[in-house]
N, CA, C and O of each residue as an XYZ file, in Angstrom:
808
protein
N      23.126    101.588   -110.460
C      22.175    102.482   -109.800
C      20.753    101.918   -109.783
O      20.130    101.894   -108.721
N      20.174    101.429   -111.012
C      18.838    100.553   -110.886
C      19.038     99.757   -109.717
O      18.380     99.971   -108.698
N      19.866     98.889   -109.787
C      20.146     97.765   -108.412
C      19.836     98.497   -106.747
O      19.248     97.920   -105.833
N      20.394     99.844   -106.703
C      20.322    100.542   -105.511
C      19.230    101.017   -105.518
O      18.587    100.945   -104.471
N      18.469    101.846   -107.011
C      16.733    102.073   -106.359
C      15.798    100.699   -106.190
O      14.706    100.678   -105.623
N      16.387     99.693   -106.732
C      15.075     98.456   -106.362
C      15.396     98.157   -104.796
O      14.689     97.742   -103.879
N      16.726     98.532   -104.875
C      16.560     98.144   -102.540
C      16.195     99.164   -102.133
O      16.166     98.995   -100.914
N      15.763    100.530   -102.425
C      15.336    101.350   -101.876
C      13.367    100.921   -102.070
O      12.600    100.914   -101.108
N      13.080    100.709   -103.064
C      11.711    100.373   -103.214
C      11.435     99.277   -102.212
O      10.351     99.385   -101.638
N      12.193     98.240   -101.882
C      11.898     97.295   -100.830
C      12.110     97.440    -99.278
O      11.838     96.713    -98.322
N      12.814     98.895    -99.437
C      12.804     99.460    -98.095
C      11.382     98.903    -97.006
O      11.279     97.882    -96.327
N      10.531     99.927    -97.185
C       9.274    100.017    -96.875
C       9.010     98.262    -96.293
O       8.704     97.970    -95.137
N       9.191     97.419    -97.259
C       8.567     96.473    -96.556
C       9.657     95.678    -95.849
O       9.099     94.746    -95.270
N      10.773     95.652    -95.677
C      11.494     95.676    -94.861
C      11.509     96.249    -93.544
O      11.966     95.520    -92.663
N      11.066     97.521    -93.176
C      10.677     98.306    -92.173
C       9.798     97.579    -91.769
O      10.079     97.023    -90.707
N       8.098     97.176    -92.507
C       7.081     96.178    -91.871
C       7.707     95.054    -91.176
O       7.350     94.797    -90.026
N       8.640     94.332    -91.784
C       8.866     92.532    -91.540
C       9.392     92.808    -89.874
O       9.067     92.256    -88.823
N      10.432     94.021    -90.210
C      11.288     94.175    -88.823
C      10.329     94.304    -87.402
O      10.636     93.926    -86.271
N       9.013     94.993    -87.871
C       8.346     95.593    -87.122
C       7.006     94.529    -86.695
O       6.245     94.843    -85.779
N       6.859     93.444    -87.361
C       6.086     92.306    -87.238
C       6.963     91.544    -86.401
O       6.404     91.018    -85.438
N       7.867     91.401    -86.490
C       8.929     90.551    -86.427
C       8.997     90.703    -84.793
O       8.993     89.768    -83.993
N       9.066     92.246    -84.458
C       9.027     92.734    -82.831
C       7.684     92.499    -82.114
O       7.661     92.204    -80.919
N       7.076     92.572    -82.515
C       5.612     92.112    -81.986
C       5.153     90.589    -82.300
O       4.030     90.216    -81.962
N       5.745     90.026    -82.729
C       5.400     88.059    -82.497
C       6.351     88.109    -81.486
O       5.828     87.652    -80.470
N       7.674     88.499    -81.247
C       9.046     88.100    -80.387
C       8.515     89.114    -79.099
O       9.260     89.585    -78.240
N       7.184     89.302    -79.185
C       7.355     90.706    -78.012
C       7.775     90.330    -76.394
O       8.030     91.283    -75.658
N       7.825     89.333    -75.997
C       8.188     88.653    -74.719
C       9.839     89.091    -74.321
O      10.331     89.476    -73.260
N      10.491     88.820    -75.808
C      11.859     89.391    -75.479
C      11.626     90.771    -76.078
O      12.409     90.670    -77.021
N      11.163     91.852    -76.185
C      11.308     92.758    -76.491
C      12.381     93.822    -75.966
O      12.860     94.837    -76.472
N      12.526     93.291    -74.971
C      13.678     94.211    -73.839
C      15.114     93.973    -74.589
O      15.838     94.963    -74.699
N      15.482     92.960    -75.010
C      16.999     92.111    -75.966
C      16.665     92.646    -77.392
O      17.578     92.990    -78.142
N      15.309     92.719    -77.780
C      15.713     93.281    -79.331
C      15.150     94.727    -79.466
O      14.845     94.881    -80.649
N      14.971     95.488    -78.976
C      14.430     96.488    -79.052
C      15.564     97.550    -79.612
O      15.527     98.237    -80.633
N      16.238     97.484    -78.939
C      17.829     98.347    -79.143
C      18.627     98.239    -80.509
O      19.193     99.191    -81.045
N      18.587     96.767    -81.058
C      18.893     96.346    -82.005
C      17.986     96.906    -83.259
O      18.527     97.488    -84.199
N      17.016     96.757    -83.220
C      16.183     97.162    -84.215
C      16.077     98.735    -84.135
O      15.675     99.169    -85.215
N      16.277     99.600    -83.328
C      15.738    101.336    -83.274
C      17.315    101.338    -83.854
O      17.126    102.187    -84.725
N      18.714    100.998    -83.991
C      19.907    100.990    -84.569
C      20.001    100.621    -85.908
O      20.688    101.285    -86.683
N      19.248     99.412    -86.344
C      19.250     98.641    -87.415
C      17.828     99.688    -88.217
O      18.042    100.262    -89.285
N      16.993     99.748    -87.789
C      16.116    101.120    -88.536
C      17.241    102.384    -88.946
O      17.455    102.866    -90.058
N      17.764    102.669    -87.839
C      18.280    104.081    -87.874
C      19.372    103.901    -89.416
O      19.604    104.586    -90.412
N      19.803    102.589    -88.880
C      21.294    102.570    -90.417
C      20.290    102.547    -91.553
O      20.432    103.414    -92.415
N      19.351    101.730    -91.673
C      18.560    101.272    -93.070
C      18.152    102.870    -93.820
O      18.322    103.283    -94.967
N      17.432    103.629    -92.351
C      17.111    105.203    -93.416
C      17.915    105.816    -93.334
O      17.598    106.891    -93.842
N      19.668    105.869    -92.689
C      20.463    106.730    -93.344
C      21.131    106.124    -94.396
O      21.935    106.849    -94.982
N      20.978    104.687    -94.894
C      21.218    104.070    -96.177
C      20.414    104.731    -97.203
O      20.768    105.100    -98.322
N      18.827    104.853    -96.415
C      17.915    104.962    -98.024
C      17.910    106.360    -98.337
O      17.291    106.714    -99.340
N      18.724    107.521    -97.377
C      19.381    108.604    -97.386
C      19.784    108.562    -98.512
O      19.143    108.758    -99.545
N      20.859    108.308    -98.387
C      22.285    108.555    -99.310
C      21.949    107.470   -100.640
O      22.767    107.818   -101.492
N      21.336    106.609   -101.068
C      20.377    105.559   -102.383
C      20.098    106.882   -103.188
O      20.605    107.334   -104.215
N      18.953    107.411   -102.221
C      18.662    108.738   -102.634
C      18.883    109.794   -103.122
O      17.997    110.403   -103.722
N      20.103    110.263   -102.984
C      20.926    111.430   -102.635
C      21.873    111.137   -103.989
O      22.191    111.909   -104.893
N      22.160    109.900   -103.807
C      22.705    109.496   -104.820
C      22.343    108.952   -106.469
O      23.075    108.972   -107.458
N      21.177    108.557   -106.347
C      20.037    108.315   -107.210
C      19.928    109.817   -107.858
O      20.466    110.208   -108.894
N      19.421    110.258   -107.321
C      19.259    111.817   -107.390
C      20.342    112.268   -108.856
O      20.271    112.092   -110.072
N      21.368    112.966   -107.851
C      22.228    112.966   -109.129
C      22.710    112.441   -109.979
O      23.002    113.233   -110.875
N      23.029    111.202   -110.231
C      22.655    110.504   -111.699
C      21.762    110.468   -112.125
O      21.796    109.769   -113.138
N      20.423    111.046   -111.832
C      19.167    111.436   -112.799
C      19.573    112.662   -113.402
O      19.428    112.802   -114.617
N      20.082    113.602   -112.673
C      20.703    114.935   -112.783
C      21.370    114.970   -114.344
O      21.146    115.533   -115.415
N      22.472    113.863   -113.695
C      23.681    113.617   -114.243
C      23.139    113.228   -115.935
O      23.535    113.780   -116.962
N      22.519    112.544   -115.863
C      21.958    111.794   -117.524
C      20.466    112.359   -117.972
O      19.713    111.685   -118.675
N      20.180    113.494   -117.549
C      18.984    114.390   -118.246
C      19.531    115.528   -119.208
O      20.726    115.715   -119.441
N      18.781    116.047   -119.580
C      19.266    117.120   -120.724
C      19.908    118.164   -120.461
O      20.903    118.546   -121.076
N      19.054    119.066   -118.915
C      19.685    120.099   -118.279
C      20.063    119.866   -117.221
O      20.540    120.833   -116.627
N      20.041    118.586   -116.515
C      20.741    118.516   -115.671
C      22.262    118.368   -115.185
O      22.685    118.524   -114.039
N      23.042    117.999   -116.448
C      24.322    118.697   -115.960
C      24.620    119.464   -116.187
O      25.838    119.304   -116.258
N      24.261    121.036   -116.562
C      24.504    121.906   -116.192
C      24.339    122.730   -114.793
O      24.678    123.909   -114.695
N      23.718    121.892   -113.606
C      23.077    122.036   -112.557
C      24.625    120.994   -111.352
O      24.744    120.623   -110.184
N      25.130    120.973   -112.139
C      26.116    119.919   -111.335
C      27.594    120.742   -111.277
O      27.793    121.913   -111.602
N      28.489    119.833   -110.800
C      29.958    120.389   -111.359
C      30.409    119.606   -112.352
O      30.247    118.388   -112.279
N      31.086    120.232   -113.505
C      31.770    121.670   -112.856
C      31.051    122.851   -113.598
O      31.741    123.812   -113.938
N      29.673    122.839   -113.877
C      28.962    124.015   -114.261
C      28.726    124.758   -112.466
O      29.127    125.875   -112.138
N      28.152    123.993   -111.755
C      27.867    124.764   -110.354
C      28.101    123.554   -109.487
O      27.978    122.334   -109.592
N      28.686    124.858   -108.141
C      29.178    123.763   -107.114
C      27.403    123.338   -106.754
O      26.273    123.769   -106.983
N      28.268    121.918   -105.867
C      27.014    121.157   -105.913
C      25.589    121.882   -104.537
O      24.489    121.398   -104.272
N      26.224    123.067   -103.999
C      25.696    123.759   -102.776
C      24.841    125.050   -103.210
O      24.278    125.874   -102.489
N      24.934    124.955   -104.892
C      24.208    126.312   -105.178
C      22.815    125.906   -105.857
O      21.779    126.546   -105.674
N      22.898    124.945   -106.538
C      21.443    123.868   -106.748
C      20.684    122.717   -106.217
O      19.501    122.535   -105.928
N      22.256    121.670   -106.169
C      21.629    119.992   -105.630
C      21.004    120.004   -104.345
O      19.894    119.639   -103.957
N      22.012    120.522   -103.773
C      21.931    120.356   -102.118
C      20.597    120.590   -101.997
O      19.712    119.752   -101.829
N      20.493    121.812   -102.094
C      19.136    122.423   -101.876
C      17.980    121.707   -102.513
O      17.123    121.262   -101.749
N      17.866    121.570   -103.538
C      16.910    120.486   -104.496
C      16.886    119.382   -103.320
O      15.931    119.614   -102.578
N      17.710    118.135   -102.868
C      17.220    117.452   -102.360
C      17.286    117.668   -100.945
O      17.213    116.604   -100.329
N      17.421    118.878   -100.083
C      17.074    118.877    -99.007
C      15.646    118.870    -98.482
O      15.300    118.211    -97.501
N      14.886    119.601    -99.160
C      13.835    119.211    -99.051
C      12.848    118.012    -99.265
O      11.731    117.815    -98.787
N      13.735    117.149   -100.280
C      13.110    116.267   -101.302
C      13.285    115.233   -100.696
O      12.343    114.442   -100.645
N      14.348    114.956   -100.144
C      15.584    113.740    -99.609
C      15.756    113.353    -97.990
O      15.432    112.424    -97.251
N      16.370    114.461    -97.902
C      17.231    114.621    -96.371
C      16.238    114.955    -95.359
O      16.064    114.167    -94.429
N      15.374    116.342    -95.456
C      14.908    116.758    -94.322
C      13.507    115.702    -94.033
O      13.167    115.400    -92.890
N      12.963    115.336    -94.963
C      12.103    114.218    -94.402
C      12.254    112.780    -93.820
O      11.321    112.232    -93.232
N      13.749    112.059    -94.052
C      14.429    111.291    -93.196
C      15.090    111.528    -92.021
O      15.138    110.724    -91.090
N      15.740    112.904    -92.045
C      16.472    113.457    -90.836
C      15.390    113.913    -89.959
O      15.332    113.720    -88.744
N      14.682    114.431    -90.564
C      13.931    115.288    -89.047
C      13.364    114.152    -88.346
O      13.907    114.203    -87.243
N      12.588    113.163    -88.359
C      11.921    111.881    -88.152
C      12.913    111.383    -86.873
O      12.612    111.472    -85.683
N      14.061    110.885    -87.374
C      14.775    110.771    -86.609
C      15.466    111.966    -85.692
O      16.220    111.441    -84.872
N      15.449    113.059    -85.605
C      15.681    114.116    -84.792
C      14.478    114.550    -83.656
O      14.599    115.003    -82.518
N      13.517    114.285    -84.295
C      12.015    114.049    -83.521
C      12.299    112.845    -82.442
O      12.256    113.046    -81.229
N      12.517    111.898    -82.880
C      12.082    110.490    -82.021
C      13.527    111.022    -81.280
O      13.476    110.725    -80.086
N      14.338    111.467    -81.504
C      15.594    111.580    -80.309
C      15.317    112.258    -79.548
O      15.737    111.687    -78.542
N      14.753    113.395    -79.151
C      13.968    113.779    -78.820
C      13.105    113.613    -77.761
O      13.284    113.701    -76.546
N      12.039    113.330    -78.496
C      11.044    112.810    -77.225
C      11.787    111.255    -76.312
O      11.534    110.965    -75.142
N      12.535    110.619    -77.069
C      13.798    109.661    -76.378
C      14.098    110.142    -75.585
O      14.107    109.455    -74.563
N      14.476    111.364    -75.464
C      16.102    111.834    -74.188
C      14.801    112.335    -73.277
O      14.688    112.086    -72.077
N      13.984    112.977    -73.952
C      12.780    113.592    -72.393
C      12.134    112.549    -71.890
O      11.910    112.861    -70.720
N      11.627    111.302    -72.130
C      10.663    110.369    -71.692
C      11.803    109.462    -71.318
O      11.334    108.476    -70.750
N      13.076    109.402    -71.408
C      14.033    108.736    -70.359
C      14.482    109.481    -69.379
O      14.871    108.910    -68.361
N      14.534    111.117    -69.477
C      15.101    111.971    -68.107
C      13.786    111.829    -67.404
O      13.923    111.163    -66.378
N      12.547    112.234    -67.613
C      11.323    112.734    -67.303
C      11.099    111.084    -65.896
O      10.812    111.060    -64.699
N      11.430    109.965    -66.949
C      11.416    108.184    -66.027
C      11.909    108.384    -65.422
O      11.428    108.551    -64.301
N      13.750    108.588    -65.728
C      14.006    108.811    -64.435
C      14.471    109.657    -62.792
O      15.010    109.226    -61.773
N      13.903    111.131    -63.224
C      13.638    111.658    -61.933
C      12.281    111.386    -61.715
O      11.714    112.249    -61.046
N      11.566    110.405    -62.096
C       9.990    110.206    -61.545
C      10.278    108.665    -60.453
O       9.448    107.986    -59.849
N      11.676    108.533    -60.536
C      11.466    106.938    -60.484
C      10.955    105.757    -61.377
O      10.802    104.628    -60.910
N      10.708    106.062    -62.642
C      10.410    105.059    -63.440
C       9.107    104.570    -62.783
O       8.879    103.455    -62.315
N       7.857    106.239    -62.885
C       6.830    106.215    -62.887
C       6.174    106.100    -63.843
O       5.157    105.416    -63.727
N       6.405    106.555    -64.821
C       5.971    106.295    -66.101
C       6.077    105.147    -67.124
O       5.077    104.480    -67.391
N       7.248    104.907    -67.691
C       7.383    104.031    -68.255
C       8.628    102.768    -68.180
O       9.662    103.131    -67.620
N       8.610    101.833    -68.517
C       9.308    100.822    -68.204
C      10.621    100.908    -68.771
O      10.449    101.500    -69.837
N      11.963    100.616    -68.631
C      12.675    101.024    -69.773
C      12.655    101.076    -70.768
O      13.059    102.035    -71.426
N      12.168    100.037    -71.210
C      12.239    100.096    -73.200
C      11.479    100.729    -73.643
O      11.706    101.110    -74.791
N      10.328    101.125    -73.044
C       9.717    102.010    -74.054
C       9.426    103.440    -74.335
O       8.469    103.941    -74.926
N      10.665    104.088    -73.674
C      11.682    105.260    -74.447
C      12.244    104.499    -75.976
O      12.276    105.179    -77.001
N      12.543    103.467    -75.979
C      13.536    103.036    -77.792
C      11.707    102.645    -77.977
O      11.156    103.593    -78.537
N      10.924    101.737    -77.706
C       9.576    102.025    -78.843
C       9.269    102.982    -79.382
O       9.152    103.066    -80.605
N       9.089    103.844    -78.624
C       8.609    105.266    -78.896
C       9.516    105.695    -79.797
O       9.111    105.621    -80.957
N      11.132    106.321    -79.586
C      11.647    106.449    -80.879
C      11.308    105.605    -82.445
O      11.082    106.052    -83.570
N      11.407    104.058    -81.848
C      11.089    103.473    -82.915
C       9.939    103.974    -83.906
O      10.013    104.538    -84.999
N       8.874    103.575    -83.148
C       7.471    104.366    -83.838
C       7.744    105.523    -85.036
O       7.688    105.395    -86.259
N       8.009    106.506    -84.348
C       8.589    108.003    -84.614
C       8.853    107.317    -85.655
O       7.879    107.005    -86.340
N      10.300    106.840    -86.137
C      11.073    106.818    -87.288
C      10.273    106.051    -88.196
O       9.919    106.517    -89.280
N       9.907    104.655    -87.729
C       8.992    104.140    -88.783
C       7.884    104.638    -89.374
O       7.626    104.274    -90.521
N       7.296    105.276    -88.905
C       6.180    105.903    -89.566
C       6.356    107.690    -90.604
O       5.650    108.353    -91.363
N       7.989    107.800    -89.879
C       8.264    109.199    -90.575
C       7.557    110.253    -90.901
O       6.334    110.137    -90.811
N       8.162    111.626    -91.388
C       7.635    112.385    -91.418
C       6.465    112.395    -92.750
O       6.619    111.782    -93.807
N       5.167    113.340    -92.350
C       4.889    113.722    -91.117
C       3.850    113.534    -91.013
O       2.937    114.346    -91.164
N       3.745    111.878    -90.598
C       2.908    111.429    -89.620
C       3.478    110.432    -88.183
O       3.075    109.486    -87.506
N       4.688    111.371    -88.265
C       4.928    111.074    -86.668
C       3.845    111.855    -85.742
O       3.382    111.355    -84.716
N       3.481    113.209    -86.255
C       2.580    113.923    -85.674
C       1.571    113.516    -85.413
O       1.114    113.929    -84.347
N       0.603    112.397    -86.318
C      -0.862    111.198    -85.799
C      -0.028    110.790    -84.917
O      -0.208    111.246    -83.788
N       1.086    109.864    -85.106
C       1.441    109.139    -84.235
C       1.591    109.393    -82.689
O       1.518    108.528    -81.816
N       1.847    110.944    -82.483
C       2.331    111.459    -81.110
C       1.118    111.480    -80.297
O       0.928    111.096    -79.143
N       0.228    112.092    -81.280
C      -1.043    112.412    -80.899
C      -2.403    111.531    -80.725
O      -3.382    111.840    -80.045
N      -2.188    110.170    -81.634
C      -2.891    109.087    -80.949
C      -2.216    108.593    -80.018
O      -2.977    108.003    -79.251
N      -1.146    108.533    -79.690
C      -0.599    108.159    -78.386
C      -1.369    108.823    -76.742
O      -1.655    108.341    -75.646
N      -1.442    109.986    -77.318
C      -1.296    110.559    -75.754
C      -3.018    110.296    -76.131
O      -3.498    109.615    -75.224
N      -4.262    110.702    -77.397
C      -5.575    110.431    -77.442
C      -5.763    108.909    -76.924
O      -6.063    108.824    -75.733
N      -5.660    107.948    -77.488
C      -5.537    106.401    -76.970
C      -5.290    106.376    -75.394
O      -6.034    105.916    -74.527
N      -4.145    106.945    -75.265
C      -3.663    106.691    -73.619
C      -4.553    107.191    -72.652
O      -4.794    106.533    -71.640
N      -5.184    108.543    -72.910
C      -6.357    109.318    -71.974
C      -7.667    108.239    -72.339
O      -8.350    107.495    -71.636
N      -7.650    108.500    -73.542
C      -9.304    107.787    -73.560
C      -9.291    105.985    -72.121
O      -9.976    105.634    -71.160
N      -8.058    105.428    -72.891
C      -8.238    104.400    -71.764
C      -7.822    104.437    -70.396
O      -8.153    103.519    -69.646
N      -7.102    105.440    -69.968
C      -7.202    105.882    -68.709
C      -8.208    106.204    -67.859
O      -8.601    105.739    -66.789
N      -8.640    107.366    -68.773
C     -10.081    107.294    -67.770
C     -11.572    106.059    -67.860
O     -12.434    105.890    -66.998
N     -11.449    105.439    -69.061
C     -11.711    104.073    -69.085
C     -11.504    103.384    -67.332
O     -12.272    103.017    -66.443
N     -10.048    103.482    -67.509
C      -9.758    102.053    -66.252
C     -10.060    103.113    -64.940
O      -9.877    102.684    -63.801
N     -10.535    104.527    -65.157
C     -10.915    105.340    -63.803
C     -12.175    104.711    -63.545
O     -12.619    104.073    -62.591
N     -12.648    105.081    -64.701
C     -14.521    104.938    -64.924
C     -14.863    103.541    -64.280
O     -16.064    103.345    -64.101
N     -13.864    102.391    -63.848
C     -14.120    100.824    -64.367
C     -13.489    100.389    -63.167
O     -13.399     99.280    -62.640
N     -13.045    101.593    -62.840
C     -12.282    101.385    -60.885
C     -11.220    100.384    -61.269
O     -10.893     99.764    -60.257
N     -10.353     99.862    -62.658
C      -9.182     99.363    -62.253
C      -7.959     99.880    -62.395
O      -7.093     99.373    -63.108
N      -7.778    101.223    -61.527
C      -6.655    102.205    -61.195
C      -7.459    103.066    -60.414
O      -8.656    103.345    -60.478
N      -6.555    103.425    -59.672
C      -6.644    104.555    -59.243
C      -6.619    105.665    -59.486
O      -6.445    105.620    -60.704
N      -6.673    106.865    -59.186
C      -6.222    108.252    -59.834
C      -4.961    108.270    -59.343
O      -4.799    107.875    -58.189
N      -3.818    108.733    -60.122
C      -2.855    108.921    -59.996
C      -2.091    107.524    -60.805
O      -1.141    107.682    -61.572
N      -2.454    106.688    -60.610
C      -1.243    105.571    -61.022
C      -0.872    105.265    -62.592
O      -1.786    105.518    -63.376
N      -0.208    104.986    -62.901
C       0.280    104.859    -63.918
C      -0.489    103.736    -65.353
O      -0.517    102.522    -65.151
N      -0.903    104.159    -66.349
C      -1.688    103.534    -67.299
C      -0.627    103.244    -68.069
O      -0.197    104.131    -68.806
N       0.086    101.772    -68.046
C       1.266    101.388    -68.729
C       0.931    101.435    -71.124
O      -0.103    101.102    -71.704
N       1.671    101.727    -71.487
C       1.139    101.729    -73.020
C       1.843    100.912    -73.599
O       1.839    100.719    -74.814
N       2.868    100.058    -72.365
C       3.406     98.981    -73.166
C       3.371     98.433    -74.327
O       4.395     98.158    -74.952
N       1.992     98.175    -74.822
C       1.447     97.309    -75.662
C       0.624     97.841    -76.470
O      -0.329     97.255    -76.984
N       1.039     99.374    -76.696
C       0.716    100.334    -77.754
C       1.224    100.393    -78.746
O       0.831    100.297    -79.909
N       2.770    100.671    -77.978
C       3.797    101.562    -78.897
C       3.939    100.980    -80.416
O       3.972    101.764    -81.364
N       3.994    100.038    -80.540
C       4.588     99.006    -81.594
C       3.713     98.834    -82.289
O       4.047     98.870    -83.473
N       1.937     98.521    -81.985
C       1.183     98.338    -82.808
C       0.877     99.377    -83.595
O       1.197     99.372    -84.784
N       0.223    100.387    -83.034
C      -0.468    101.894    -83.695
C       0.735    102.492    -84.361
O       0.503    103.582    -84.883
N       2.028    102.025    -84.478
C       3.174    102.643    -85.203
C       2.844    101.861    -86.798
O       2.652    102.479    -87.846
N       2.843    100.810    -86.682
C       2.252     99.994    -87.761
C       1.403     99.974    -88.422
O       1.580    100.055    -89.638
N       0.175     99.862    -87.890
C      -0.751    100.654    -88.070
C      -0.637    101.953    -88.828
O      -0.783    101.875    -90.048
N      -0.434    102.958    -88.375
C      -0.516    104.577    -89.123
C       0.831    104.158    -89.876
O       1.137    105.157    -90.527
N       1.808    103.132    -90.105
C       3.091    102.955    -90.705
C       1.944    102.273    -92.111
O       2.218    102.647    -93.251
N       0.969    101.500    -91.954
C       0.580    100.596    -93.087
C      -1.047    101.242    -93.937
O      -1.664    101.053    -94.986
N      -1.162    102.086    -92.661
C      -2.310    103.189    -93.913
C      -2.073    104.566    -94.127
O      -2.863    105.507    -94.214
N      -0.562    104.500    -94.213
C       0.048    106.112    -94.732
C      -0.589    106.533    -95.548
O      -0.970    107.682    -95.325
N      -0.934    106.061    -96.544
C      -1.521    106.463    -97.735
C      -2.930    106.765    -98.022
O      -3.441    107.083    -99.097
N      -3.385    106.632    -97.038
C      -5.160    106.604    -96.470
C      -5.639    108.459    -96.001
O      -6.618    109.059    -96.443
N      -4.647    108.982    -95.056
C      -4.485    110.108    -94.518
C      -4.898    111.071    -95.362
O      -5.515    111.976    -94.801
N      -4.737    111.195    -96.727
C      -4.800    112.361    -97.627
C      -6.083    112.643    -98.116
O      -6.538    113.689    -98.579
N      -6.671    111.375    -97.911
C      -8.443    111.752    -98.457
C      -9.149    111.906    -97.212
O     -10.336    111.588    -97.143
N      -8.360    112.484    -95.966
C      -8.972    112.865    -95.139
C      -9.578    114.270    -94.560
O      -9.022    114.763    -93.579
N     -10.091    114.567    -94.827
C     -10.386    116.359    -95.191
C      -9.076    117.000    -93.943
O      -8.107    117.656    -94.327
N      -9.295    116.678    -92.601
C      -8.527    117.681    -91.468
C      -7.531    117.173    -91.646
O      -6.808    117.958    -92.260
N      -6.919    116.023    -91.402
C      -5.737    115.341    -91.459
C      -4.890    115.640    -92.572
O      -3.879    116.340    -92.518
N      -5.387    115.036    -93.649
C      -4.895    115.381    -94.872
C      -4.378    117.242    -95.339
O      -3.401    117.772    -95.868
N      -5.321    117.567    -94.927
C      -5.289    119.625    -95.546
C      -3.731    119.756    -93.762
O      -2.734    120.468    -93.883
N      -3.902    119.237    -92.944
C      -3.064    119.467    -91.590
C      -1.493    118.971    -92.449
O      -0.617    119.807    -92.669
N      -1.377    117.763    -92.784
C      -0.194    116.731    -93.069
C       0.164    117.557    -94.432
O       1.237    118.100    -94.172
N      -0.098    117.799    -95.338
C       0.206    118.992    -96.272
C       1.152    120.228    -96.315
O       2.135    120.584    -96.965
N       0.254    120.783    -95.152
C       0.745    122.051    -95.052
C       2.285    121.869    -93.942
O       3.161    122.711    -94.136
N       2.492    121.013    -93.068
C       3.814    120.253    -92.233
C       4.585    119.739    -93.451
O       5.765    119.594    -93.130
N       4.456    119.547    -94.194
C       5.174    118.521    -95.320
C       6.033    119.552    -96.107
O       5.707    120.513    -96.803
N       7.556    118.894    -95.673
C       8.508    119.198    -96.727
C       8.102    120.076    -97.939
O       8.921    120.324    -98.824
């Protein structure tokens, strides 16, 4: 079990390498993009169940914790619950989020004609989502669409677009995921952000 929480501790920077890794290769991004929003998706339902499992052998080898187990109680009248909040719902929802805005920003492309965005970046966008997890997928959604206006009307103000045409974010998605993915920990000494990300939190 030590062996399974030290790969869970190296998670995290594993998630970075993958995510550096897409942005030096970004030329082919269209060939690995798919691969990696799959290969994310297995890694946090791995660090799921590390977890889940970790979990109860702490349970298991504390003083009162097996009485919290079976065959004192089924495992649905304490554990579950203990790590649903703790465990599960902050890996699952992340990914239930980015599926999500996935299936609408690929229907939304294509009855627009693939006015909006290019194919792949419906799977960035999920990507993002998951890497940065809950819950600051919520910065994440929301510097998206703040970033995207501010330089929109930028390229209005600067006459290079038109009104109406499309302000591609190609070359968003991946960075600012990283970004808010590599100063997670920054957010909390932020008076609005921080008191906001709190009160959303598991």
């Amino acid at each position: 079990m030590q062996f399974l929480s030290q790969i869970v501790t190296l998670l995290p920077f594993v998630y970075f390498l993958i995510t550096v890794g897409l942005i030096i290769a970004f030329k082919k991004i269209k060939q690995f993009i798919k691969p990696a929003v799959i290969l994310i998706l297995v890694l946090k339902i791995g660090e799921m169940t590390i977890k889940i499992v970790n979990q109860y052998y702490v349970f298991k080898n504390s003083d009162i914790g097996p009485f919290l187990l079976p065959p004192h109680q089924q495992l649905n009248q304490f554990f579950f619950h203990y790590v649903d909040y703790r465990i599960i719902y902050p890996i699952i929802f992340p990914i239930l989020v980015g599926l999500l805005f996935f299936f609408l920003t690929t229907i939304a492309n294509r009855l627009s004609g693939e006015r909006f965005f290019e194919k792949e970046e419906p799977w960035m966008f999920f990507y993002g989502i998951m890497l940065v997890g809950h819950p600051l997928w919520v910065v994440y959604v929301f510097a998206i669409f703040i970033i995207g206006l501010i330089l929109y009307l930028l390229q209005l103000i600067f006459k290079k677009i038109n009104f109406g045409e499309r302000l591609p974010l190609y070359y968003l998605w991946l960075p600012l995921a990283l970004l808010i993915f590599l100063l997670q920990g920054s957010y909390s000494t932020l008076p609005l952000i921080g008191d906001f990300l709190s009160k959303i939190r598991f």
